[in-house]
C-alpha positions in Angstrom: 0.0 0.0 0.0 1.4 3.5 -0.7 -0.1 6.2 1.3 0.1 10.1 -0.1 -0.1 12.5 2.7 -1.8 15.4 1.0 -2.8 18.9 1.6 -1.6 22.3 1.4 1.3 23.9 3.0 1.4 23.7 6.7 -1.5 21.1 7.2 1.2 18.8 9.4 2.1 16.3 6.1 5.6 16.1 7.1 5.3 16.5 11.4 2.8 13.6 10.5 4.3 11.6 7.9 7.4 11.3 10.4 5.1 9.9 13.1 3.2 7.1 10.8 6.7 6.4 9.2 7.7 5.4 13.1 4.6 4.0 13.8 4.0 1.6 10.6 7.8 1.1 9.6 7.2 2.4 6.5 9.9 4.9 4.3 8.4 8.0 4.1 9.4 10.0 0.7 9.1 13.5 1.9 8.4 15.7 -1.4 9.1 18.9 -0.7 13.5 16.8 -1.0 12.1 16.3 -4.8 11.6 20.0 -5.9 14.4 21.4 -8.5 16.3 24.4 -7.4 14.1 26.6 -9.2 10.7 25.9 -7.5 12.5 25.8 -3.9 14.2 29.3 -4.9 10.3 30.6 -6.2 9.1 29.7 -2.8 11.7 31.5 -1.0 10.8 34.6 -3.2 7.1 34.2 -2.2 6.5 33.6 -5.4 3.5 30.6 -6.4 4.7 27.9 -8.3 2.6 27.5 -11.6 1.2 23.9 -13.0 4.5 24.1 -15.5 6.2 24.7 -12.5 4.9 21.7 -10.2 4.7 19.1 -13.4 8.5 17.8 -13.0 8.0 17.4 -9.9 5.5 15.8 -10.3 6.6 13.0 -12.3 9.2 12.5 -9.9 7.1 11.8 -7.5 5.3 9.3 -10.0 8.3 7.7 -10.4 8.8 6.9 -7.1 5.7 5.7 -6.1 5.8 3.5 -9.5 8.9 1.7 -7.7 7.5 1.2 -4.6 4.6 -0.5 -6.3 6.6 -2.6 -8.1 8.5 -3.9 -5.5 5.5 -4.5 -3.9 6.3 -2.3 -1.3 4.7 -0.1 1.5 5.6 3.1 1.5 4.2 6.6 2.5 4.6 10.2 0.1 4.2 13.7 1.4 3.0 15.8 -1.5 0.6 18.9 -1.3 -1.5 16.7 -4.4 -3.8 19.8 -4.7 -5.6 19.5 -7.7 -7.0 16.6 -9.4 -4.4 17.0 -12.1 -2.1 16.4 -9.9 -3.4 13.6 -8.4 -3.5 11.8 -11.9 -0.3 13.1 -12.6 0.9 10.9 -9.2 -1.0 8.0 -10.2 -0.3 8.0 -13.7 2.8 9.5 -14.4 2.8 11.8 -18.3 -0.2 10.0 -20.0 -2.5 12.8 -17.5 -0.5 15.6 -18.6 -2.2 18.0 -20.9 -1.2 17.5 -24.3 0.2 20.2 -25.6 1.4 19.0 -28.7 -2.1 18.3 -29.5 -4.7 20.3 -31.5 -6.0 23.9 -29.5 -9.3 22.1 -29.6 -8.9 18.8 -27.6 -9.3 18.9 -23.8 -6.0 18.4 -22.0 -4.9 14.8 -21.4 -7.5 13.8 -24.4 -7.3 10.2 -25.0 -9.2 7.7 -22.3 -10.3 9.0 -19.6 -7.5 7.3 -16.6 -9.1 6.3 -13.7 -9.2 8.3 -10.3 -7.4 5.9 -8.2 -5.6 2.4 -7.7 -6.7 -0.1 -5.1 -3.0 0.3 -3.7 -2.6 3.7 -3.5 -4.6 6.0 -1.1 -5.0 9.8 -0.5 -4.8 10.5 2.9 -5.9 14.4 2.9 -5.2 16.1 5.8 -7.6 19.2 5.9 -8.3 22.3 8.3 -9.8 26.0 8.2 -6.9 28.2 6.8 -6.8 30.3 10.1 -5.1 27.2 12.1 -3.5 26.5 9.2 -1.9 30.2 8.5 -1.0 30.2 12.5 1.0 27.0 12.3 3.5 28.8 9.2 3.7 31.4 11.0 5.1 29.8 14.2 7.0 28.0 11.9 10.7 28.6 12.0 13.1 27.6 8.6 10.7 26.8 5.8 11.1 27.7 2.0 7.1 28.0 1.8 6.2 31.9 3.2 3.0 32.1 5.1 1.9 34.2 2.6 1.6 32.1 -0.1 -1.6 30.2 1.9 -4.1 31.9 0.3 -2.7 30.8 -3.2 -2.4 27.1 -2.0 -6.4 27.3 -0.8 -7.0 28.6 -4.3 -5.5 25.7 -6.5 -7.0 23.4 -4.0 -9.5 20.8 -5.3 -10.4 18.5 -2.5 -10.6 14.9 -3.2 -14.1 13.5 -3.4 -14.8 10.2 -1.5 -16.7 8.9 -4.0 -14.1 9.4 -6.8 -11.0 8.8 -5.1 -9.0 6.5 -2.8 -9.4 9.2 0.0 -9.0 8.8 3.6 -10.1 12.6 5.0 -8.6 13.7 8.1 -9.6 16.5 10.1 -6.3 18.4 11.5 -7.6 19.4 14.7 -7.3 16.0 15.9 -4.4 14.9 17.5 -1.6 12.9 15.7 -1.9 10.1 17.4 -5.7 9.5 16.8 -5.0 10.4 13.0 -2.7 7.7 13.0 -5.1 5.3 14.5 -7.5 5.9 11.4 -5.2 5.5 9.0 -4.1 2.3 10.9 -7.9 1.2 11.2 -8.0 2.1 7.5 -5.3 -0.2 6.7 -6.7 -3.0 8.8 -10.1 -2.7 6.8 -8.4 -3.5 3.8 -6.5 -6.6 4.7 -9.7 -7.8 6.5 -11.4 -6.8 2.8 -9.2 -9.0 0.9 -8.9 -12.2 3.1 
């Protein structure tokens, strides 16, 4: 199973990644390490990163889920994930990119329609009013990501939909610890699905 611990900046994906890592003794790929100079310097202007921006990334990330899957590994990702797009992007790699060398008139990604999720891979979106969330990067002390640049994750933000995705939602006023316990019942639930 590879969890992605998703949200925007300053939801706790890291502070809760390290803590599930521990607790399931799982690797934890920490995206924000996967980001080229140039988005990390962007950030550290207070400047938003722009889907052109975020799409290498992107596919690195892909890639490394696509190798813990093949090794039939667990493994956990922290990666913001906020749009849809991106999502696919994680799941499937290029073939959800927009096409650009195609014609102006197709939709991006045109082709087959790839599907939302795999049985094997699971959003776990950590979500919380953007108050809490602004207060927490602000007490925060040696981050590339400015406070300021909040308000721009919110906007890009497309929450996952249950009934679409692999999702596990999970509120961020709750302590780690009982986070952790859902994810773990979560996990449970599954192995008790398939035997």
């Amino acid at each position: 199973m590879i969890y992605i611990i998703m949200g925007v900046s300053g939801c706790g994906k890291s502070s809760f990644g390290a803590f599930l890592s521990e607790k399931l003794g799982w690797p934890l790929h920490e995206g924000d390490s996967f980001h080229p100079e140039e988005n990390v310097a962007k950030m550290s202007r207070g400047e938003a990163l722009t889907d052109q921006d975020r799409f290498p990334w992107l596919l690195r990330l892909h890639d490394v889920i696509e190798s813990e899957r093949r090794s039939d590994s667990n493994a956990l990702v922290a990666c913001s994930a906020l749009k849809r797009l991106y999502r696919l992007i994680l799941l499937h790699g290029s073939k959800a990119l927009p096409s650009s060398s195609s014609s102006s008139s197709s939709p991006p990604g045109a082709g087959p329609p790839l599907p939302s999720s795999h049985p094997d891979v699971c959003f776990l979106f950590l979500h919380g009013a953007y108050d809490l969330i602004h207060q927490r990067m602000v007490a925060r002390m040696g981050h590339y990501m400015k406070a300021d640049l909040l308000g721009s994750q919110f906007d890009a933000l497309e929450p996952p939909l249950k009934e679409q995705e692999n999702v596990v939602l999970l509120d961020i006023r709750r302590s780690v610890p009982d986070m952790a316990m859902e994810v773990e019942m979560h996990l449970s639930n599954l192995k008790n699905a398939q035997n």
